[in-house]
C-alpha positions in Angstrom: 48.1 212.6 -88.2 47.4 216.0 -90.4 46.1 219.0 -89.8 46.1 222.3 -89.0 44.5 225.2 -90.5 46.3 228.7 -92.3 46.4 231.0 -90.8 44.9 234.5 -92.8 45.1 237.1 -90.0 46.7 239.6 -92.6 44.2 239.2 -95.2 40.1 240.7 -95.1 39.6 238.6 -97.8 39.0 235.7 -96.9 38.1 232.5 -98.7 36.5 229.2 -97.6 37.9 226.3 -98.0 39.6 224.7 -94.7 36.3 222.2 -94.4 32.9 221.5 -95.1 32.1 221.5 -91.2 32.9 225.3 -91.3 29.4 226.4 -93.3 26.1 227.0 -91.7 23.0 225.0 -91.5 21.5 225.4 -95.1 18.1 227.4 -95.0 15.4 224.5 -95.2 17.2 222.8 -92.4 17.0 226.2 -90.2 14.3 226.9 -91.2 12.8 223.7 -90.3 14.5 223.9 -86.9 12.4 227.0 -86.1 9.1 225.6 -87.7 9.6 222.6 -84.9 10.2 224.8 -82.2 6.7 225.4 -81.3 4.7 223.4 -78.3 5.1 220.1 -76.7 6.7 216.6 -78.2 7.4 213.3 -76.6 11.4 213.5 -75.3 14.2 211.4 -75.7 12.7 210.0 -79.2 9.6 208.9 -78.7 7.4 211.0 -80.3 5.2 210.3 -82.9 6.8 213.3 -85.3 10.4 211.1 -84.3 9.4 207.7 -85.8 7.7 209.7 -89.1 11.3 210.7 -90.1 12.8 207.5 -89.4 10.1 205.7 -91.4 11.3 208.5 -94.2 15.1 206.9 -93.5 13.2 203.4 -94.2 11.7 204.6 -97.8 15.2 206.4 -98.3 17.2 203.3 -98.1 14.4 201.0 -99.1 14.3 198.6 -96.1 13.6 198.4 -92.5 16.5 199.7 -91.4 16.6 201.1 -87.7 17.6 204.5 -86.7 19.7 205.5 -83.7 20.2 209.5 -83.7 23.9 210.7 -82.3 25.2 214.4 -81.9 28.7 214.0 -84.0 30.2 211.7 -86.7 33.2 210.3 -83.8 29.8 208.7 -81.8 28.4 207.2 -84.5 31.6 205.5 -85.5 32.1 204.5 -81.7 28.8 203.2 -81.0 28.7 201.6 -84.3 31.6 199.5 -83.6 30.8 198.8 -79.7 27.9 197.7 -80.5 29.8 194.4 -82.7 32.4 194.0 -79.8 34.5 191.2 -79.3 36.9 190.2 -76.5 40.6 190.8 -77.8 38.7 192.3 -80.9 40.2 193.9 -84.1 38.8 196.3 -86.2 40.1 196.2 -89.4 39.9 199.5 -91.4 42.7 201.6 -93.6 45.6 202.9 -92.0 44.5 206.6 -92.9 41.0 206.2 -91.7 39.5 208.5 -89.5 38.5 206.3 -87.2 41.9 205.4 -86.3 43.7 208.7 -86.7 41.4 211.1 -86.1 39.0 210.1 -82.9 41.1 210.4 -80.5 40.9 206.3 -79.3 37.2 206.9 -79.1 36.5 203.2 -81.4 38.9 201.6 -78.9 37.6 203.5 -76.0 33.6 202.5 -76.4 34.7 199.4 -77.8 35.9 198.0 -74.9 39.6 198.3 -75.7 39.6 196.8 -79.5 42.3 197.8 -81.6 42.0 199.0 -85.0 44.4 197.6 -87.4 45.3 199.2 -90.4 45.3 197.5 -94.0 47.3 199.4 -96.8 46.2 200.8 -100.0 45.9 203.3 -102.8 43.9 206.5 -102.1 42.2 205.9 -98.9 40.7 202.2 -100.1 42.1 198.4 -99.1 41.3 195.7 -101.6 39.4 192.6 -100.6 42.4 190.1 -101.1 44.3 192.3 -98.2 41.1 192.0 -96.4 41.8 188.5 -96.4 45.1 188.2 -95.8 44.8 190.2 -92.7 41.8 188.5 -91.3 44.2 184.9 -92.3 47.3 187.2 -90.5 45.1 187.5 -87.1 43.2 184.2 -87.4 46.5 182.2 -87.5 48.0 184.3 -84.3 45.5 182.6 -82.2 44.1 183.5 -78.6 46.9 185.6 -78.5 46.1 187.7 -81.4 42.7 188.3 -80.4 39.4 188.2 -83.1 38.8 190.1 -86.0 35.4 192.0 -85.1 34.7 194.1 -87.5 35.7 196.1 -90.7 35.2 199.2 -91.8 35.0 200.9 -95.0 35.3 205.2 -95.4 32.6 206.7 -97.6 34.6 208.9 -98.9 37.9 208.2 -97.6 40.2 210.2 -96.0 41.7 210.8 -99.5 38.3 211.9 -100.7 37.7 208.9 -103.2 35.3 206.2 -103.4 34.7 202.5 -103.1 32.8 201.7 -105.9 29.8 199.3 -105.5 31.8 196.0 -106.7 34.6 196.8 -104.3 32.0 197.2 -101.4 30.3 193.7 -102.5 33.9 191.8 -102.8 35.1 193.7 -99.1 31.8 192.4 -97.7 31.5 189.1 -99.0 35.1 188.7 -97.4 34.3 190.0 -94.2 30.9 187.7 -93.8 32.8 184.9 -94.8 34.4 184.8 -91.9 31.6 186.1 -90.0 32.3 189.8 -89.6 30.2 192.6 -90.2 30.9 195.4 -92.4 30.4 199.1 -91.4 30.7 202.1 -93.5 31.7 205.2 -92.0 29.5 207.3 -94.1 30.6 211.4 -92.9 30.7 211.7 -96.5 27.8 209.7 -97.7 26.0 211.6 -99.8 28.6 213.0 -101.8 29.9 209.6 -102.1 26.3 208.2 -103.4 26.4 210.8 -105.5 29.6 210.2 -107.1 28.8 207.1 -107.7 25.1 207.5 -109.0 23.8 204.5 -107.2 21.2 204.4 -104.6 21.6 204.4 -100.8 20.4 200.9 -100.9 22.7 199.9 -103.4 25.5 201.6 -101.8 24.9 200.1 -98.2 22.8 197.0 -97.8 22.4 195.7 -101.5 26.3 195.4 -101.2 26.4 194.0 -98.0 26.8 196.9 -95.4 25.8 195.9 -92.2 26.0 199.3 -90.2 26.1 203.2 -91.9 27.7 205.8 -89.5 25.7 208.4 -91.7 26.7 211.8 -91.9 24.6 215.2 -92.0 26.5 217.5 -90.2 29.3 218.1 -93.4 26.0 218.6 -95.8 24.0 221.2 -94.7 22.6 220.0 -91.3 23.3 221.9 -87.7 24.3 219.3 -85.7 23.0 215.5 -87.1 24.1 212.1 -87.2 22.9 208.8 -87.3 23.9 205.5 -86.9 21.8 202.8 -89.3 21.8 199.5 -88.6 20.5 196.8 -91.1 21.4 193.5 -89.9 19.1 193.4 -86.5 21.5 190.8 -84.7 24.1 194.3 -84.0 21.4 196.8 -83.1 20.1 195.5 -80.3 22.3 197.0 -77.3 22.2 200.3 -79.3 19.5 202.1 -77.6 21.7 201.2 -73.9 24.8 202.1 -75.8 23.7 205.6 -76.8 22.0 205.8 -73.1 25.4 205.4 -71.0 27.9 207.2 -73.7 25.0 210.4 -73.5 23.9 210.6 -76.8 20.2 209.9 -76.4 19.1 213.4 -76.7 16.6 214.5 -74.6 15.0 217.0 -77.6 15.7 214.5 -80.2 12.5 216.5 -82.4 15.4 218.9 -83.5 17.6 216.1 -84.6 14.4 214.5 -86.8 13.5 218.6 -87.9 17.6 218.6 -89.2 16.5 215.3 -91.0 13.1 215.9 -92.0 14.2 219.0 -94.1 17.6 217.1 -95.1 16.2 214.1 -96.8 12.4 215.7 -98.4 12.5 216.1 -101.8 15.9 215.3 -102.3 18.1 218.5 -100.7 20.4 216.1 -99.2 21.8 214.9 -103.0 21.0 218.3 -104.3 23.1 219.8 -101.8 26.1 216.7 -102.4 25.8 217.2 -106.2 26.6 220.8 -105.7 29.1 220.4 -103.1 31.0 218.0 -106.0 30.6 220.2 -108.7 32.5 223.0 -106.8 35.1 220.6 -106.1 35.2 219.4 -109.5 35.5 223.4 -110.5 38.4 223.4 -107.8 40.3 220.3 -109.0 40.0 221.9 -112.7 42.4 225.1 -111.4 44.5 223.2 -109.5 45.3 221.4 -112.0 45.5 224.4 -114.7 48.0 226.0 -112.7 51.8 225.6 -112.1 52.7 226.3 -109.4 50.4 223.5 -107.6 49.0 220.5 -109.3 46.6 217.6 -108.3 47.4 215.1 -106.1 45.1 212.9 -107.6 41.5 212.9 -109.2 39.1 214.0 -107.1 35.7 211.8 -106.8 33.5 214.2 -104.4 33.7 217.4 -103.2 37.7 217.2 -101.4 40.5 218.3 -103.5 44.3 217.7 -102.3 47.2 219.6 -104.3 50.7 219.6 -103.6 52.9 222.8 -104.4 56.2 224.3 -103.0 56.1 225.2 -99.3 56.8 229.0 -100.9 53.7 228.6 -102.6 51.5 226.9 -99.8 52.6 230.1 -97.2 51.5 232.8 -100.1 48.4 230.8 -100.6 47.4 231.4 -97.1 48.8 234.9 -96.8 46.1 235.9 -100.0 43.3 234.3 -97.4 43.2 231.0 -99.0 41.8 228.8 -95.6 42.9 225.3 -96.6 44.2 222.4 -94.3 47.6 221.2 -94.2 47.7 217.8 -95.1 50.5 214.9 -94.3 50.4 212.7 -97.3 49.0 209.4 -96.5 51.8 206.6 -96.8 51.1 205.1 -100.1 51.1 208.6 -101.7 54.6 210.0 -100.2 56.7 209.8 -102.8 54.1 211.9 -104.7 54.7 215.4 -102.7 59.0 216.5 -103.1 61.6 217.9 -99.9 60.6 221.1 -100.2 56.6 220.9 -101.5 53.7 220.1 -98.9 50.0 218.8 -99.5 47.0 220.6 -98.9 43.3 220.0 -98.6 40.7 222.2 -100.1 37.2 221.1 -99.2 34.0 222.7 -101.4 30.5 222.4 -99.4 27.0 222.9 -100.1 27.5 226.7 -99.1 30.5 227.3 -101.8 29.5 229.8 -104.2 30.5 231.0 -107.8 32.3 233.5 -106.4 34.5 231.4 -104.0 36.1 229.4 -106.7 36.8 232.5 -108.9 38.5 234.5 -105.8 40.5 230.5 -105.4 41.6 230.9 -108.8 42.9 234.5 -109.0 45.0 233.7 -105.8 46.1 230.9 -107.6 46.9 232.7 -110.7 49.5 234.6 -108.3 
């Protein structure tokens, strides 16, 4: 669909903001990583240090919810949604979704050659009355047009905004009408909770999320994911699905360590909170200059501006590292022939410093 990076080969000075998957591990994470290191622990999960942290995930979200550790945000989606398949099934989801533009058919692949069917909306987010038109849409095909098995909600979306709790509760009361679970695909989870100044149980479960793909990997962690499961009926072939795709690691101790340090004392929302506040600074002189403007508000920490192509090629030539971005379909008529969208992406690891060197190339 999107995406390719600028290129800044003619510039030392380079500044960050192409994605939040390009910083480091925070400290406390690394540092945790190396603090683990030491002697001999149960493998593949089963130690005792493993279920501590995923009783912490149980306090976190306030209910027994199990944990199933993955390596990257594309397994957690895949697994997630195998583990609710259907003959013929249909996973409905937003036409810009990453799931179905950016996994390379891994959904379909593990999910035993479902489809994903897209539902159109505004900034990233479908509305529960499509919901249930297309559920009515795919219900009145028949045997022929196969079963709606599940839906699935981005947390942020691909356009970096935010279902709101009421939206969530509507979507899911839709989807369980008819039977169908809900999964979130939470890469962006804690700047979303965070934007939204709920809890995670409000946020998932309270709403009526059945399954969390939840994200660590953009927030400060090295390499960890996890797929949460509340409702116990579409857990249960998770452990065998994780075993035959190869994501039950062997040293999973490093995975809990990434966690451990991620969720204690609340880093995980400290490290969102400022992730959003440098996006927030971003959005702010973006939107303060002239020669690019907003695309829209920003809710966490992803900020999409649309300027002459003139504009985009010096932005990049100053060592601005930003992503191309095709404008998602509802939002074409927004960006002109000869402008282009971009994507600027804050993390946990943007500093002071970063915005400031953003806004004198942008003053150019």
């Amino acid at each position: 669909m999107k995406r390719h990076t600028s290129s800044t080969e003619r510039t030392a000075a380079i500044m960050h903001f192409a994605s939040d998957n390009w910083a480091g591990a925070h400290p406390a994470i690394a540092d945790n990583l190396a603090r683990r290191n030491g002697g001999f622990v149960k493998a593949n999960g089963g130690s005792d240090f493993d279920r501590t942290v995923e009783q912490t995930f149980r306090e976190v979200f306030e209910t027994d919810v199990s944990v199933h550790y993955v390596a990257t945000g594309t397994a957690a989606n895949a697994l997630a949604l195998s583990a609710v398949a259907r003959p013929g099934g249909v996973i409905l989801c937003h036409p810009e979704a990453h799931i179905r533009v950016d996994e390379c058919g891994a959904p379909e692949f593990f999910a035993a050659g479902s489809k994903l069917e897209g539902i159109e909306g505004e900034l990233g987010r479908f509305d529960a009355a499509s919901l249930e038109a297309a559920i009515g849409h795919i219900k009145d095909g028949g045997l022929n047009a196969g079963q709606v098995q599940a839906v699935s909600v981005s947390q942020l979306t691909e356009a970096g905004t935010a279902y709101d709790r009421n939206a969530i509760g509507i979507i899911a009361d839709v989807a369980h009408s008819h039977g169908v679970p809900l999964h979130m695909d939470g890469a962006r989870f804690a700047n979303a909770l965070v934007a939204l100044g709920c809890s995670p149980a409000e946020m998932t479960w309270k709403s009526g999320v059945d399954i969390v793909s939840f994200g660590g990997t953009k927030n400060g962690c090295w390499c960890a994911e996890a797929v949460l499961v509340f409702n116990p009926d579409h857990g249960r072939q998770m452990d065998h699905l994780r075993k035959r795709s190869g994501h039950i690691a062997s040293k999973a101790r490093f995975v809990s360590a990434q966690f451990e340090a991620y969720l204690a004392g609340g880093l995980w929302l400290d490290l969102a909170a400022h992730a959003n506040a440098m996006g927030a600074r971003v959005a702010a002189i973006v939107g303060a200059r002239n020669r690019f403007r907003l695309a829209w508000q920003p809710q966490g920490n992803e900020v999409f501006a649309i300027g002459a192509r003139e504009a985009v090629d010096a932005l990049a030539a100053k060592g601005v590292q930003f992503s191309h971005w095709q404008p998602p379909r509802a939002e074409r008529h927004l960006v002109g022939a000869d402008e282009a969208m971009i994507r600027l992406v804050a993390s946990f690891a943007t500093t002071d410093a970063d915005v400031t060197a953003l806004e004198t190339a942008l003053a150019g």
